[in-house]
Residue frames as qw, qx, qy, qz and C-alpha x, y, z in Angstrom:
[[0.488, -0.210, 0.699, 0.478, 17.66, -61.20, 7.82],
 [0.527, 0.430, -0.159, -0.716, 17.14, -60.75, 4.39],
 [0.504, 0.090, 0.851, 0.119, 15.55, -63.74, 2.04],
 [0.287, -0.072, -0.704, -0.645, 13.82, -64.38, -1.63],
 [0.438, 0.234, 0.771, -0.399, 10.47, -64.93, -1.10],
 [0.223, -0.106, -0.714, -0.655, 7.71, -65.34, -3.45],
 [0.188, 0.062, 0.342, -0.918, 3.82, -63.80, -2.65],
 [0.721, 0.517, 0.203, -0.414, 2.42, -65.46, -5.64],
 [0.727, 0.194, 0.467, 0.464, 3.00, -68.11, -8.36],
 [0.420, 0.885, 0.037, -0.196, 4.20, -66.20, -11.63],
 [0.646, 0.622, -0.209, 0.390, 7.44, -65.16, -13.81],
 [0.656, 0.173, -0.389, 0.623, 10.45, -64.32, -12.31],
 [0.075, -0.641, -0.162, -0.747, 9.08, -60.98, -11.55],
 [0.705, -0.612, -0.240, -0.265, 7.42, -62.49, -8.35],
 [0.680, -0.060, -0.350, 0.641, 10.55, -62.97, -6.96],
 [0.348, -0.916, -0.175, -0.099, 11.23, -60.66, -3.49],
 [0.649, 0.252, -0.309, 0.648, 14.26, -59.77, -2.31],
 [0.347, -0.674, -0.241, -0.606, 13.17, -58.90, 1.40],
 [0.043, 0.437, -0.751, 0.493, 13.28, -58.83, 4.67],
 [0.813, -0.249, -0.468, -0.241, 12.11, -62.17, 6.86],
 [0.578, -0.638, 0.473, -0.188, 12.18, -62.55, 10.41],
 [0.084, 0.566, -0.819, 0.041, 15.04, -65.29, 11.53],
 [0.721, -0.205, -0.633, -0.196, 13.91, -69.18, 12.06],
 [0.658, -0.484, 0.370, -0.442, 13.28, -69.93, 14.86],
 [0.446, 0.246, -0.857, -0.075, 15.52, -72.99, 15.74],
 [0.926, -0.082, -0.145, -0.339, 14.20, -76.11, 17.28],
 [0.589, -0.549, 0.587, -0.083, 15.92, -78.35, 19.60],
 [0.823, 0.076, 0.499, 0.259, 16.84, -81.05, 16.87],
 [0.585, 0.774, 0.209, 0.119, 18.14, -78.33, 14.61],
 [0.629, -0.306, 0.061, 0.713, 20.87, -76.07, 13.55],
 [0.185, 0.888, 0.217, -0.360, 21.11, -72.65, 12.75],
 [0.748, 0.163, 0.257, 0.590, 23.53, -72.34, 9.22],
 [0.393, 0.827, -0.005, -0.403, 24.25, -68.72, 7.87],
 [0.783, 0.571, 0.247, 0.018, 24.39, -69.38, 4.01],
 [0.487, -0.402, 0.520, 0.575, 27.47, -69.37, 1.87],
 [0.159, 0.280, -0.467, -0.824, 25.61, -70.04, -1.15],
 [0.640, 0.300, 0.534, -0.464, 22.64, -71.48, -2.69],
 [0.238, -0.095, 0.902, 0.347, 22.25, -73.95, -5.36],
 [0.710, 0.284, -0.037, -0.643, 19.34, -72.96, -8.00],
 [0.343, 0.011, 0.936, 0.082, 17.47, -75.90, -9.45],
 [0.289, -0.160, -0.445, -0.832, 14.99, -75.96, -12.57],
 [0.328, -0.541, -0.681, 0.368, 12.58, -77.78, -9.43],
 [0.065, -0.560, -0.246, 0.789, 12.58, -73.65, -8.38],
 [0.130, 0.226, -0.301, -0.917, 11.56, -72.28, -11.52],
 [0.376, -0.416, -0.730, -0.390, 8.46, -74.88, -11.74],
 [0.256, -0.416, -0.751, 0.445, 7.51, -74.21, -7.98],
 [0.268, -0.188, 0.201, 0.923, 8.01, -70.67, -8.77],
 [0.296, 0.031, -0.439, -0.848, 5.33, -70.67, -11.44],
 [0.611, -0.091, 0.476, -0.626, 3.18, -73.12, -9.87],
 [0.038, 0.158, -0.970, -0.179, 2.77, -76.93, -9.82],
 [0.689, -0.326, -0.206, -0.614, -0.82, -78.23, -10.13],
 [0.731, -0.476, -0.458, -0.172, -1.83, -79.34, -6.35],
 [0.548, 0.144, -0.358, 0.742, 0.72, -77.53, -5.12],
 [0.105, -0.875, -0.173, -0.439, -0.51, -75.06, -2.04],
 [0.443, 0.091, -0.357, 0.818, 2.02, -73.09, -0.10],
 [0.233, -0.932, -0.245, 0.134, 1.26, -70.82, 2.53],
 [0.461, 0.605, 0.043, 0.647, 2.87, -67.43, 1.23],
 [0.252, 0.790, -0.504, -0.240, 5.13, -65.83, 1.45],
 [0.987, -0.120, 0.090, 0.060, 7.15, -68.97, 0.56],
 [0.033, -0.828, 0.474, 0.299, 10.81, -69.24, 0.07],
 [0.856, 0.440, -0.250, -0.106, 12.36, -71.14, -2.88],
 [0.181, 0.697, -0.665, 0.198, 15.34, -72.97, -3.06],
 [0.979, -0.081, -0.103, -0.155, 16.28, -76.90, -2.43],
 [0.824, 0.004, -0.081, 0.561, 20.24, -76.92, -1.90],
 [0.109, -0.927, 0.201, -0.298, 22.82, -74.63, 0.53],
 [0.732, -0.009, -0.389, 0.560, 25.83, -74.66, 2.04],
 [0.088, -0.794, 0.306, -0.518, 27.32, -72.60, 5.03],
 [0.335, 0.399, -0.609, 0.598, 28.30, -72.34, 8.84],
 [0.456, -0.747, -0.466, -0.131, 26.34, -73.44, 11.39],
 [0.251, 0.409, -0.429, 0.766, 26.61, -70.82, 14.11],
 [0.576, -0.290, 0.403, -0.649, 23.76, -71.91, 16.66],
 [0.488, 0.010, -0.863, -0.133, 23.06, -75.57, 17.43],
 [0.600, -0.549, -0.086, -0.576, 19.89, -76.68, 19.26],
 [0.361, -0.548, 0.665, -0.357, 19.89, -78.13, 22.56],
 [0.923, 0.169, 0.251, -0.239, 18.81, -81.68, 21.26],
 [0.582, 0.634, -0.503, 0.082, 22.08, -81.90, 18.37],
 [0.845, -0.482, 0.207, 0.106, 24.69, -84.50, 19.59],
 [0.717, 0.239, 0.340, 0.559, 27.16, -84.21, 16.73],
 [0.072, 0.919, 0.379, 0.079, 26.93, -80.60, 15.63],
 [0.517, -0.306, -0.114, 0.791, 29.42, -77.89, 16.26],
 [0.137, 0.934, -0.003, -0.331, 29.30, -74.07, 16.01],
 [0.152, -0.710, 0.567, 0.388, 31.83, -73.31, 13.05],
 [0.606, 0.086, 0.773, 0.168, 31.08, -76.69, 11.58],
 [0.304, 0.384, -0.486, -0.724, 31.30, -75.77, 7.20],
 [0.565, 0.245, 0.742, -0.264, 28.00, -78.12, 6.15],
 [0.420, 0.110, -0.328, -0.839, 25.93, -78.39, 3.15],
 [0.600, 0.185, 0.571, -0.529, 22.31, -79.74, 3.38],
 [0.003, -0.325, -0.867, -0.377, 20.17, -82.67, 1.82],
 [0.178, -0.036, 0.199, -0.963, 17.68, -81.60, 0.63],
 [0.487, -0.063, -0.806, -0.331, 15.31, -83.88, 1.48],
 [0.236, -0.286, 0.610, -0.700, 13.51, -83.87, 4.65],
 [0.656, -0.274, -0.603, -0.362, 11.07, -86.38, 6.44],
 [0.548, -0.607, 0.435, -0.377, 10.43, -87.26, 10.20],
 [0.525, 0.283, -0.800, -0.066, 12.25, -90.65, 8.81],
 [0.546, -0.067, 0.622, -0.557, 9.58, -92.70, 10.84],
 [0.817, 0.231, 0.141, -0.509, 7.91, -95.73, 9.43],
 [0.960, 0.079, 0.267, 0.008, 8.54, -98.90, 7.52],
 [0.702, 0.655, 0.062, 0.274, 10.50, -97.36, 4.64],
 [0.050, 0.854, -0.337, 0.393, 12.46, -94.84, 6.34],
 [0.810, -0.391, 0.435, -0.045, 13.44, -98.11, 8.85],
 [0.901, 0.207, 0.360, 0.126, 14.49, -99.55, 6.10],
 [0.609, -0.206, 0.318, 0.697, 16.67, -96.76, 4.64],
 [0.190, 0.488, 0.514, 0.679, 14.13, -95.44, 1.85],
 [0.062, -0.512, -0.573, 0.637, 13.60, -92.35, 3.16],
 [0.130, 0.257, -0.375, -0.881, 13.18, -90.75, 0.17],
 [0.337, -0.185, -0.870, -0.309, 9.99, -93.58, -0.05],
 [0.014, -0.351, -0.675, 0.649, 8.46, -92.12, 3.24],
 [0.068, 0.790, 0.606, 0.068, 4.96, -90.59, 2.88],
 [0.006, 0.988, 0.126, 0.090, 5.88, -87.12, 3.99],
 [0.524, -0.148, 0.324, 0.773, 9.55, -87.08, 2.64],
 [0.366, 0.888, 0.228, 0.161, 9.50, -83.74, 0.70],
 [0.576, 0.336, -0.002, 0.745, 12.11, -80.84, -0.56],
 [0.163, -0.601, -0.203, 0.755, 13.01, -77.57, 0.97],
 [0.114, 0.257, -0.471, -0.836, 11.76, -74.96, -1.66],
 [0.301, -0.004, -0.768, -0.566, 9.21, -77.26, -2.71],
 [0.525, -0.521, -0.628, -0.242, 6.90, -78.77, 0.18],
 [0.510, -0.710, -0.301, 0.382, 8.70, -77.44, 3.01],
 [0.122, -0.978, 0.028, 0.168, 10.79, -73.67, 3.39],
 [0.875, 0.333, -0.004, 0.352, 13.54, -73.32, 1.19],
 [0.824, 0.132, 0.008, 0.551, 17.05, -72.21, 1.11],
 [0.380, 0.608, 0.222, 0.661, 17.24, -68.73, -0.39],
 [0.214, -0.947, -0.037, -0.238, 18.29, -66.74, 2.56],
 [0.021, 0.765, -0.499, 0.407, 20.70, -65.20, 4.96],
 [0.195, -0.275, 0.904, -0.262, 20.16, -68.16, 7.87],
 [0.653, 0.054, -0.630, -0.418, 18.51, -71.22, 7.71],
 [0.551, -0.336, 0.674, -0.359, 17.43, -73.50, 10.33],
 [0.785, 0.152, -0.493, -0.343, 17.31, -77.04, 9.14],
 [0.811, -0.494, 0.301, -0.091, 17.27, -80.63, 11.57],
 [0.427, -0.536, 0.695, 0.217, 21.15, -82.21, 12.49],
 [0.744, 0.139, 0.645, 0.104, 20.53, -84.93, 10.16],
 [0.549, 0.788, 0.254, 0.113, 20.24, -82.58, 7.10],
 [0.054, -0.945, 0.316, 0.069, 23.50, -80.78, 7.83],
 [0.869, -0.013, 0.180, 0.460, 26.69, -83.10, 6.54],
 [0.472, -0.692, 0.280, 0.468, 30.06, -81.91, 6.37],
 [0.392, 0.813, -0.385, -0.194, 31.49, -79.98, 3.00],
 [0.812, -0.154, 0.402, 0.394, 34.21, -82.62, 1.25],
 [0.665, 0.216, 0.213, 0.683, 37.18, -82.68, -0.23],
 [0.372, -0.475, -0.192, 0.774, 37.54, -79.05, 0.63],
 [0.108, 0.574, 0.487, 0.649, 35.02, -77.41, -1.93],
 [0.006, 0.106, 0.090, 0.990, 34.26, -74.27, -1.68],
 [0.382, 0.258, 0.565, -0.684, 30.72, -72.78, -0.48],
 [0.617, 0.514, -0.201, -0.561, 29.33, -72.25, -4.25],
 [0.246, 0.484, -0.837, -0.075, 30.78, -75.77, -4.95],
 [0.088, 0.135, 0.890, -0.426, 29.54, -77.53, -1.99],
 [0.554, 0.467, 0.261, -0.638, 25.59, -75.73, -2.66],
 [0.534, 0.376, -0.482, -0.585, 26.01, -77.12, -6.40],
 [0.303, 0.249, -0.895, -0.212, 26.27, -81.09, -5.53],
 [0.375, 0.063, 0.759, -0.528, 23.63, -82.36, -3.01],
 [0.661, 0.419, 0.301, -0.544, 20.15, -82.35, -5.06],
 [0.706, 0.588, -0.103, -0.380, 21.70, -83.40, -8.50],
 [0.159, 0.559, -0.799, 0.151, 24.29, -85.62, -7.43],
 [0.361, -0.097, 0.744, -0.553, 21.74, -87.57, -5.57],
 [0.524, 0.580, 0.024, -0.623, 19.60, -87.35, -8.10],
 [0.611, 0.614, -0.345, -0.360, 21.59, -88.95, -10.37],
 [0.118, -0.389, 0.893, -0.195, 23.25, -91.55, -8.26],
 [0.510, 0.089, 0.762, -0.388, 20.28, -93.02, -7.24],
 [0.788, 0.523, 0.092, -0.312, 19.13, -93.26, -11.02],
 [0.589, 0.619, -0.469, -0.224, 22.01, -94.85, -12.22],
 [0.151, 0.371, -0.882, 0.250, 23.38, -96.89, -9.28],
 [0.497, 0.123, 0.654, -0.557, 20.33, -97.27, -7.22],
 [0.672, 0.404, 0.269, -0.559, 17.62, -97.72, -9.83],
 [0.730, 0.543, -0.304, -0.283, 19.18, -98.78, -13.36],
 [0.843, -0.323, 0.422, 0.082, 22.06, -100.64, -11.50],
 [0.394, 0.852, -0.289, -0.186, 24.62, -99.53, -13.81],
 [0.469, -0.805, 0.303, 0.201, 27.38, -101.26, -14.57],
 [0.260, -0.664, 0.441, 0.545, 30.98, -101.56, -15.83],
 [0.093, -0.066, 0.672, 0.732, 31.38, -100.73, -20.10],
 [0.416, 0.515, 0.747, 0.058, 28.20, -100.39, -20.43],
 [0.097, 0.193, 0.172, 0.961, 26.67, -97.42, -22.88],
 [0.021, -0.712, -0.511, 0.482, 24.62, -94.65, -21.29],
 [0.209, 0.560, 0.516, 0.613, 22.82, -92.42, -22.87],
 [0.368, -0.427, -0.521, 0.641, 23.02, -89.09, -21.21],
 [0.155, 0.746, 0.532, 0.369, 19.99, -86.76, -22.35],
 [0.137, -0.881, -0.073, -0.447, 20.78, -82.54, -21.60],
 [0.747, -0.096, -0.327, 0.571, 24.35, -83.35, -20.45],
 [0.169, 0.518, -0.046, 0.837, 24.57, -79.15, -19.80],
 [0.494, -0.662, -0.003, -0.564, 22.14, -79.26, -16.98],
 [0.445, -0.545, 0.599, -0.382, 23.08, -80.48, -13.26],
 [0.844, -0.150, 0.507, -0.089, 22.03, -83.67, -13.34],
 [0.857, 0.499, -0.127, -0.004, 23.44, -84.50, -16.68],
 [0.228, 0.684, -0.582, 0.376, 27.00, -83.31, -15.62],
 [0.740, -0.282, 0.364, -0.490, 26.06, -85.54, -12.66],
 [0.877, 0.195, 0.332, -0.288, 25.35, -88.29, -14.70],
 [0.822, 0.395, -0.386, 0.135, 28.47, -88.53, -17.15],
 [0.247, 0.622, -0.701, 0.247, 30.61, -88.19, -14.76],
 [0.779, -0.061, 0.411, -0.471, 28.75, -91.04, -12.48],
 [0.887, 0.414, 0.102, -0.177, 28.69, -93.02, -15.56],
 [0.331, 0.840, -0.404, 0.144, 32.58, -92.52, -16.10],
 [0.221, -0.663, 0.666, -0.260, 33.34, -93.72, -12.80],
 [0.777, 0.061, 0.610, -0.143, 32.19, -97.14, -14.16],
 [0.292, -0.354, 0.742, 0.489, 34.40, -96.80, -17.09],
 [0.532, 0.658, 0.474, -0.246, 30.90, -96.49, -19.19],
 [0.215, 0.214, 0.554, 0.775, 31.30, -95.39, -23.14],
 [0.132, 0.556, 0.595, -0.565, 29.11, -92.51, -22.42],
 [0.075, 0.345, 0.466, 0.811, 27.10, -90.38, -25.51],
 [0.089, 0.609, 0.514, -0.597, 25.53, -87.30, -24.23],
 [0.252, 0.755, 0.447, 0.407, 23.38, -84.37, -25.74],
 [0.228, -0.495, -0.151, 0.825, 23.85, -80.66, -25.60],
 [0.366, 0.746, 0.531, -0.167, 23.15, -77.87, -27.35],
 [0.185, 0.936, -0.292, 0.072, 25.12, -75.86, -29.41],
 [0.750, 0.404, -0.427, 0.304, 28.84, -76.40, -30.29],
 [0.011, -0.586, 0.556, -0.589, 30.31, -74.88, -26.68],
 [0.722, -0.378, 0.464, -0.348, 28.31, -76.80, -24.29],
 [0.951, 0.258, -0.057, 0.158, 28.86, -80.30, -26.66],
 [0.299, 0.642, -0.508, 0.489, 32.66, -79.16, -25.63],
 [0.104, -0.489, 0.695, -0.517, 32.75, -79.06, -22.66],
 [0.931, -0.061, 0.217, -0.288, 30.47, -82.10, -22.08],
 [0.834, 0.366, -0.338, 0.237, 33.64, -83.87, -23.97],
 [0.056, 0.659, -0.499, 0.560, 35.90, -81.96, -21.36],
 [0.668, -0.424, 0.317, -0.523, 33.80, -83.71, -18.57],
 [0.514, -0.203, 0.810, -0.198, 34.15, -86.98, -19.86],
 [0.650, 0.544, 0.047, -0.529, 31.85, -87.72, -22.89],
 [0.630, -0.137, 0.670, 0.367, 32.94, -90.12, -24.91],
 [0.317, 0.323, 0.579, 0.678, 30.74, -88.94, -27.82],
 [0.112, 0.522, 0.321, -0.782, 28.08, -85.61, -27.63],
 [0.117, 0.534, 0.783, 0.298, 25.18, -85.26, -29.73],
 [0.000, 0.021, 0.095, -0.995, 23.59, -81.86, -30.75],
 [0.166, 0.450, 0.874, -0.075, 19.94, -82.26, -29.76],
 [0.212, 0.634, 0.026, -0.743, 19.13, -79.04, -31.97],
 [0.545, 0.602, -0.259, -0.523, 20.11, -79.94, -35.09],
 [0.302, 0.284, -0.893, -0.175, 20.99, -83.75, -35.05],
 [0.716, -0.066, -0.526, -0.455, 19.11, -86.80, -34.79],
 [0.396, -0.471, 0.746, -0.255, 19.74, -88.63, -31.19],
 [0.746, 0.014, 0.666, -0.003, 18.56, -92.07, -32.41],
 [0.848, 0.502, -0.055, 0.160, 20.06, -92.27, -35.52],
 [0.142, 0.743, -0.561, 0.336, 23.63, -91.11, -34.08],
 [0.716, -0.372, 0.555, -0.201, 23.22, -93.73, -31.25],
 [0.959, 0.201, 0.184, -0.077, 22.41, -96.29, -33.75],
 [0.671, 0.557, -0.427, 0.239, 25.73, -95.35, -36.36],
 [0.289, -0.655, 0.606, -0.347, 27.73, -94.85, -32.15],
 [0.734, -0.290, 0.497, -0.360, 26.49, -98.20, -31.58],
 [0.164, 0.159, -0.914, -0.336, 26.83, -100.29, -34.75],
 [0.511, -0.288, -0.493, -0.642, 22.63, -100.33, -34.56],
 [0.400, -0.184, -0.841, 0.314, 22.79, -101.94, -30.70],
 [0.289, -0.813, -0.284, -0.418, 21.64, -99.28, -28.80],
 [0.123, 0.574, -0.576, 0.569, 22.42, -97.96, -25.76],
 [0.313, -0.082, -0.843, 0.430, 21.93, -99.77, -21.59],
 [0.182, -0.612, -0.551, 0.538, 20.77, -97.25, -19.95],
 [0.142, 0.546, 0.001, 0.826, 19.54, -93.64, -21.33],
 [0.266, -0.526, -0.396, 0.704, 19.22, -91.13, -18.40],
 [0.138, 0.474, 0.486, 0.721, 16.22, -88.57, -18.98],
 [0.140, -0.646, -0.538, 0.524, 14.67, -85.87, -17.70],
 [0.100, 0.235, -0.179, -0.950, 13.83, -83.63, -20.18],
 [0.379, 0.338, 0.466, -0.725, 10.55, -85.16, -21.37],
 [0.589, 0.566, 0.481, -0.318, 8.57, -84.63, -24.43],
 [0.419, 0.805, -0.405, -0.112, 10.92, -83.08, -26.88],
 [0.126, 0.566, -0.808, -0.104, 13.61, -86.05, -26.42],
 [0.730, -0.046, 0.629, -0.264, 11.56, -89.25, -24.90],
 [0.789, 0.555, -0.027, -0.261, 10.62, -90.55, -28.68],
 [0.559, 0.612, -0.541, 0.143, 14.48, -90.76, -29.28],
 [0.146, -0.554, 0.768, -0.285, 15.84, -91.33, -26.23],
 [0.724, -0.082, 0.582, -0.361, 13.19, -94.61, -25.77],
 [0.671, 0.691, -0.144, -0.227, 14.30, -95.56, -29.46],
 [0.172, 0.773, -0.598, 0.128, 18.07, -95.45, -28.59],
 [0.645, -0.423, 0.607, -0.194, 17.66, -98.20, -25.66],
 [0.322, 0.340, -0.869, -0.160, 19.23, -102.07, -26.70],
 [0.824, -0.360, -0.434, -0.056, 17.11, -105.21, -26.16],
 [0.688, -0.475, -0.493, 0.241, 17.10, -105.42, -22.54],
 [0.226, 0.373, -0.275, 0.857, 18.31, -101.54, -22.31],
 [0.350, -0.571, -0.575, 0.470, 16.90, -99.57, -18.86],
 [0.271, 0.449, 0.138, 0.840, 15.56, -95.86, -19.32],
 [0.417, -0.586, -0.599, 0.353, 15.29, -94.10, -16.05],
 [0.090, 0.712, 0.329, 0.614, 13.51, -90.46, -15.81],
 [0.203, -0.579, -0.543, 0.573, 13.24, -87.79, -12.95],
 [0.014, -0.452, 0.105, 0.885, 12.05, -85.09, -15.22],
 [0.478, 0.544, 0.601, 0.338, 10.06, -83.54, -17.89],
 [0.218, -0.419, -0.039, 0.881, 11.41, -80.38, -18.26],
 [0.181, 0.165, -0.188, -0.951, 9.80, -79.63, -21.67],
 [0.722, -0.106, 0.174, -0.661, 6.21, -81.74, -20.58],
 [0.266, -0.250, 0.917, -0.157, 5.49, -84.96, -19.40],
 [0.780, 0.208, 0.421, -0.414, 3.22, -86.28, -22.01],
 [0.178, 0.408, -0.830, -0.336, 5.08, -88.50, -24.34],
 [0.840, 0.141, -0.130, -0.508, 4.04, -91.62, -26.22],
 [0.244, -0.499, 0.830, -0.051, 4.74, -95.19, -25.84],
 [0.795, 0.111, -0.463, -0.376, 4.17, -98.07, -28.12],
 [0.733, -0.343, 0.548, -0.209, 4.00, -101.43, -25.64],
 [0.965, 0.261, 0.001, 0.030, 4.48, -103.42, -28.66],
 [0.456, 0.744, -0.292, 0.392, 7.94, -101.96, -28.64],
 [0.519, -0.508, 0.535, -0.431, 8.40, -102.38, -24.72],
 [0.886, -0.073, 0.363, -0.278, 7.48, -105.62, -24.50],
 [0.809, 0.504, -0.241, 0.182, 9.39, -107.09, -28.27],
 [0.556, 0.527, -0.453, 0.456, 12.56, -105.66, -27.09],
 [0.707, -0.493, -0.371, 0.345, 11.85, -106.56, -23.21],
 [0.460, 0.231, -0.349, 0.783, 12.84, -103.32, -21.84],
 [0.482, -0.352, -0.601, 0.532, 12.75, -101.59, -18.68],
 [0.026, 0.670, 0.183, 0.718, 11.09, -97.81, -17.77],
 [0.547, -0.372, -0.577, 0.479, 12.05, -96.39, -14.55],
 [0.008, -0.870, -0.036, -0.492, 11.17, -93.10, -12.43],
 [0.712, -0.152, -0.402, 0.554, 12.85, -91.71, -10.02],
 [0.033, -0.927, -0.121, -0.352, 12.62, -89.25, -7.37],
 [0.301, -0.778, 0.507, -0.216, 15.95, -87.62, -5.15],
 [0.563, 0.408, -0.689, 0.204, 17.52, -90.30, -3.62],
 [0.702, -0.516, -0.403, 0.279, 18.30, -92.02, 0.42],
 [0.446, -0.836, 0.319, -0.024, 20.35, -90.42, 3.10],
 [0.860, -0.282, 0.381, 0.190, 22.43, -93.24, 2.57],
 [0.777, 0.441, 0.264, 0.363, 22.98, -92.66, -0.92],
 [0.160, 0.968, -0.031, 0.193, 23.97, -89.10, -0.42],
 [0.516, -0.740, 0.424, 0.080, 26.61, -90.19, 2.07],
 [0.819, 0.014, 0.450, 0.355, 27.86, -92.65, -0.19],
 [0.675, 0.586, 0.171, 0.414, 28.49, -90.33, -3.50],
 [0.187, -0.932, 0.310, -0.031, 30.09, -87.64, -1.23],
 [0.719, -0.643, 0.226, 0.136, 32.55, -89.70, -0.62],
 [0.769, 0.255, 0.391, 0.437, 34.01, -89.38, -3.84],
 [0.259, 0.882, -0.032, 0.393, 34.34, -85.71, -3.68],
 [0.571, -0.694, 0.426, 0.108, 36.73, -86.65, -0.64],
 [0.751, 0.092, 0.457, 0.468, 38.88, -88.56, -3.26],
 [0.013, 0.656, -0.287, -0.698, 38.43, -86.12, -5.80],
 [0.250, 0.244, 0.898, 0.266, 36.59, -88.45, -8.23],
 [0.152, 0.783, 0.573, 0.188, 33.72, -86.35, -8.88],
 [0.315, 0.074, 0.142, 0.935, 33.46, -82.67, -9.54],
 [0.285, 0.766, 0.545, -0.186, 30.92, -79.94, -9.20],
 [0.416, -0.036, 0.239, 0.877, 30.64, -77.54, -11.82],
 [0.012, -0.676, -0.355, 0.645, 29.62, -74.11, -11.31],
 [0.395, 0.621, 0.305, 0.605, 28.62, -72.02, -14.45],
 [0.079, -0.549, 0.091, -0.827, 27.73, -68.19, -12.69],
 [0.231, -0.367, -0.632, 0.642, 27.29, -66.70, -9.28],
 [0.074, -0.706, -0.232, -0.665, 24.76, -64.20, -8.62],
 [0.185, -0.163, 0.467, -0.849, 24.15, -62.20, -5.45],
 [0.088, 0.427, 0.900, -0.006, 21.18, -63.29, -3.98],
 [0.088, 0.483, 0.204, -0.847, 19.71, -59.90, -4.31],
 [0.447, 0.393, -0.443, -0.670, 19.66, -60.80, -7.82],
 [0.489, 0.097, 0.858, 0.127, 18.15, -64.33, -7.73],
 [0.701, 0.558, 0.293, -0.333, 15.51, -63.23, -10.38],
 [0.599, 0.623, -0.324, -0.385, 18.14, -62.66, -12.72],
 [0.042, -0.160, 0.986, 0.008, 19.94, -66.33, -11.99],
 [0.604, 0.316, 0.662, -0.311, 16.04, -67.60, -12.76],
 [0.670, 0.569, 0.162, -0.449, 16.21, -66.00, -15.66],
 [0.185, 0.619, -0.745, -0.167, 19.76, -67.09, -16.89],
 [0.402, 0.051, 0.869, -0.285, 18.11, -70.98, -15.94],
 [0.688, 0.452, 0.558, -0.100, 15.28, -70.72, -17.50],
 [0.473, 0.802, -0.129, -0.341, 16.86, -69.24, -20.80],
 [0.948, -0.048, 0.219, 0.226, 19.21, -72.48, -20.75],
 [0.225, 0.952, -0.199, 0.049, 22.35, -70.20, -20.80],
 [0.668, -0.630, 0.363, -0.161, 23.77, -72.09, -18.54],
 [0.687, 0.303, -0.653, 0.100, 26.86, -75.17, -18.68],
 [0.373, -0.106, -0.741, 0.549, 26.48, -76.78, -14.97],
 [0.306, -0.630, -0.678, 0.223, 24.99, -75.00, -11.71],
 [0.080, 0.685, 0.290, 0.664, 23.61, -72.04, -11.44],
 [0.438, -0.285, -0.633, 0.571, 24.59, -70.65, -7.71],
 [0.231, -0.859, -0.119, -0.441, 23.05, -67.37, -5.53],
 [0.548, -0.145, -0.475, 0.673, 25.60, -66.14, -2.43],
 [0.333, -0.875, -0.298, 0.185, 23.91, -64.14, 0.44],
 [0.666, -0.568, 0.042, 0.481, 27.89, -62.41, 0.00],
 [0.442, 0.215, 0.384, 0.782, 28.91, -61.68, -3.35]]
């Protein structure tokens, strides 16, 4: 079969486009061949290398797919050949206290395809029954590969963790990238007064298109003075961040006595400053967050069976060509998910 691999950390460059023997499946697994793969900016840090990160190489990237299983081990009870899936990507031997309890995403050796364990970016995949749930609301492969990791992602930081709810304002930092799009529309379905960021006049569109109530250009406008005139100086509930150093200052500005500002990212670095006198006066909350449950994933799917939520796809590439869908990522060209099909 053919797969992406990667020989060595580095630039896109390192990217392979090669041949790799087939997985070998395992009696609690299923064999999928790929429909499409879901890039994440997660791949483009692994990619270049994460400090304490060591992979035995080659390694393949890639944290979110969809396809067909067409081999199912001899362990599967649920399974079917033919069955149209897309995978969490989240894996653990969901043993222990936490993973009893539901948090598997809290288990010791919970980790990501692409990232601690073999990722995505090929022709078949083997991955275990439990990771293989059924495509809703009849989305498409490239559809289905775009919602798992940043849908989850963003559930579990706004429902799970910040405990959103109804009218409140969210602040929704780098509304253009997966999880943001994620996140207003999340934030929508609780009838939220959302204000996101974007960049440039086209994406700040279509972030209104999605749902936005208001959209902030984080290029050439202030985010915490615009909250403040949005707000009538209150601030906002909740901001939702994950870009880091270049927005934290504002975005931890923006929050209202008793606001909640929950992070799974630092896309442009994770040292930022915090005054405690400022925590502590206006009593507010600072949450991280990493992925999400099993549970939770089943739960926001079920809203692409309604047709309540939405992925949105910006560009396909062959996979032949993932480097250049790394580089269209990392050159933040993008407006939504960035996809790779084994077909196109």
């Amino acid at each position: 079969m053919k797969a992406v691999r990667i020989h060595e950390h580095g630039g896109p460059e390192v990217l392979r486009y090669e041949d790799a023997p087939e997985p070998a499946l395992r009696a609690d697994e299923v064999l999928i061949k790929v429909g499409a793969c879901g890039l994440n900016h997660l791949d483009l840090f692994v990619r270049g290398g994460l400090p304490g990160l060591k992979l035995d190489m080659p390694h393949i990237l890639g944290s979110d797919a969809a396809g067909e299983i067409v081999e199912v081990g001899a362990a599967c009870d649920s399974a079917k050949v033919g069955d149209r899936v897309l995978i969490a990507p989240g894996k653990s031997s969901r043993r222990g206290a936490m993973a009893a309890a539901g948090l598997d995403n809290l288990s010791r050796d919970y980790g990501l395809f692409g990232y601690q364990y073999t990722g995505l970016n090929s022709e078949y995949i083997a991955v275990p029954e439990v990771n293989a749930l059924p495509i809703p609301g009849g989305l498409n492969y490239a559809e289905a590969a775009s919602v798992p990791l940043v849908f989850l992602t963003a559930w579990h930081m706004l429902v799970g963790i910040a405990k959103i709810r109804m009218l409140e304002d969210v602040l929704v930092v780098g509304a253009s990238s997966g999880v943001g799009i994620a996140a207003v529309q999340i934030a929508k379905l609780f009838h939220c007064r959302v204000i996101a960021t974007a960049g440039g006049e086209e994406k700040m569109a279509k972030a209104q298109e999605l749902g936005a109530d208001h959209v902030i250009d984080h290029y050439r406008q202030d985010i915490r003075a615009e909250v403040r005139a949005i707000t009538r100086k209150r601030g906002v509930d909740i901001v939702f961040e994950h870009v880091g150093q270049a927005t934290w200052k504002h975005s931890a500005a923006s929050l209202a006595h008793n606001g909640r500002l929950v992070t799974c990212g630092a896309t442009t670095g994770g040292e930022v400053g915090l005054s405690v006198h400022h925590l502590f006066f206006r009593q507010l909350s600072l949450h991280g967050s990493f992925m999400g449950t099993m549970g939770e994933l089943y739960e926001v799917l079920r809203f692409f069976d309604r047709g309540l939520l939405k992925p949105v796809v910006d560009k396909v590439f062959p996979l032949s060509e993932l480097r250049a869908a790394h580089e269209h990522l990392e050159n933040k060209r993008q407006f939504g998910k960035v996809v790779a099909a084994p077909s196109v």
